[in-house]
Each structure stands twice: as structure tokens, then as C-alpha cells.
N, C-alpha and C positions, 0 to 999 in steps of 0.2 A: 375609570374615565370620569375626570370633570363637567358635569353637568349645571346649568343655569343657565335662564331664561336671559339673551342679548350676550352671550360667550359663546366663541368658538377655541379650541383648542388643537393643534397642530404638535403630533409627538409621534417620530419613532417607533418602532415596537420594542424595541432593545435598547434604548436612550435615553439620556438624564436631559438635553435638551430637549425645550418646547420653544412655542410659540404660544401666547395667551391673545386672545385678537377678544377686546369687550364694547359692546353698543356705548354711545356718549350720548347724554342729552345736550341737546343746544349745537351738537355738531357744525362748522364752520370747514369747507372745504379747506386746504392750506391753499397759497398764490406761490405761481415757480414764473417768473422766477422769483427769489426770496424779497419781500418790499419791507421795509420799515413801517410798524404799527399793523402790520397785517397778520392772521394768522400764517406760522409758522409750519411744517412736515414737520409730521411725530416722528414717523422711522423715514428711512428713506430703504429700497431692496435696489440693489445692482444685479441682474443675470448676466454669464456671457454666455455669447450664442455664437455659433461657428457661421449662420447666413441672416446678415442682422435684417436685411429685406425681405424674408422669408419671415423671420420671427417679429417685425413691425406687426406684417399685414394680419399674422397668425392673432397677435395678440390683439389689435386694433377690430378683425372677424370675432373676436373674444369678448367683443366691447370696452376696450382702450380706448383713449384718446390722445391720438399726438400731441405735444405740445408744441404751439406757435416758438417756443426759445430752444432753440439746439444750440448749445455752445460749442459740440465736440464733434470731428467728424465720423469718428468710430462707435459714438454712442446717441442712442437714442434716449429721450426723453415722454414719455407719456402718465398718461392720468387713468387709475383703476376709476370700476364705475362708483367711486363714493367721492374722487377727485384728490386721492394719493398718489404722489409722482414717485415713479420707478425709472430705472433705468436698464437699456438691454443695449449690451457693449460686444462689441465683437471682440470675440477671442481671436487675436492674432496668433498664438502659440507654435 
């Protein structure tokens, strides 16, 4: 296992994928929606969820924040607590 002070690391037990997640200095929230001269989203994560009202409120209780710009009607847009926009889309399948 990967250890250092301001890393997290996200693997698998049996898997060549990871996730590497590392503290930044000077940190700058990114703006959604995207603005010219503004900080940018490093990643962006899309879930789908079978009851996207269910899993809003889940994650919003989780401390999310919605964001004020919905473009989509099937997808939701919010902010983890560091001000990362995700998206949680309903699975129509």
C-alpha cells in the first residue's frame, strides 16, 4: 500500500486499476458551469443511479451541494465538499 502524507489512494484487491487522489497547494475550487479564465474540473466522475431523487438527497445528506446549473433532465449536477462537480444520471436501462 501507498503511503504519504496529503495521498489517498483508491485500489482493488485484485486490480491493476487505481485512483491516485493528492492534496494541492493553493487549491482553487473549479466554477460549473465552465467560464473563461476561470479555474477548470480536473476530473469530472458521472454515477448512474436507478432513483436519482433518492440518491440527490443521499448524497446532498452526505454533504454535496447541488449546483444552481442543471442542463440535463436525467442528470444531476453537484459539488463534493472540496467544490468538485460530479454528476449522478439516471439509469434508464
Amino acid at each position: 500500500m501507498h503511503e504519504e502524507p496529503g495521498t489517498a489512494v483508491v485500489a482493488p484487491p485484485q486490480g491493476a486499476v487505481y485512483i491516485v487522489f493528492q492534496e494541492a497547494a493553493g487549491y482553487r475550487p473549479p466554477i460549473w458551469p465552465p467560464a473563461d479564465g476561470e479555474q477548470r474540473a480536473m476530473t469530472h466522475l458521472d454515477f448512474q443511479v436507478a432513483d436519482l431523487d433518492t440518491a440527490v438527497a443521499e448524497a446532498v445528506a452526505r454533504g454535496a451541494v447541488l449546483a444552481p446549473d442543471q442542463p440535463q433532465e436525467h442528470v444531476r449536477v453537484l459539488f463534493d465538499a472540496a467544490g468538485h462537480p460530479f454528476c449522478l444520471c439516471r439509469d434508464d436501462g
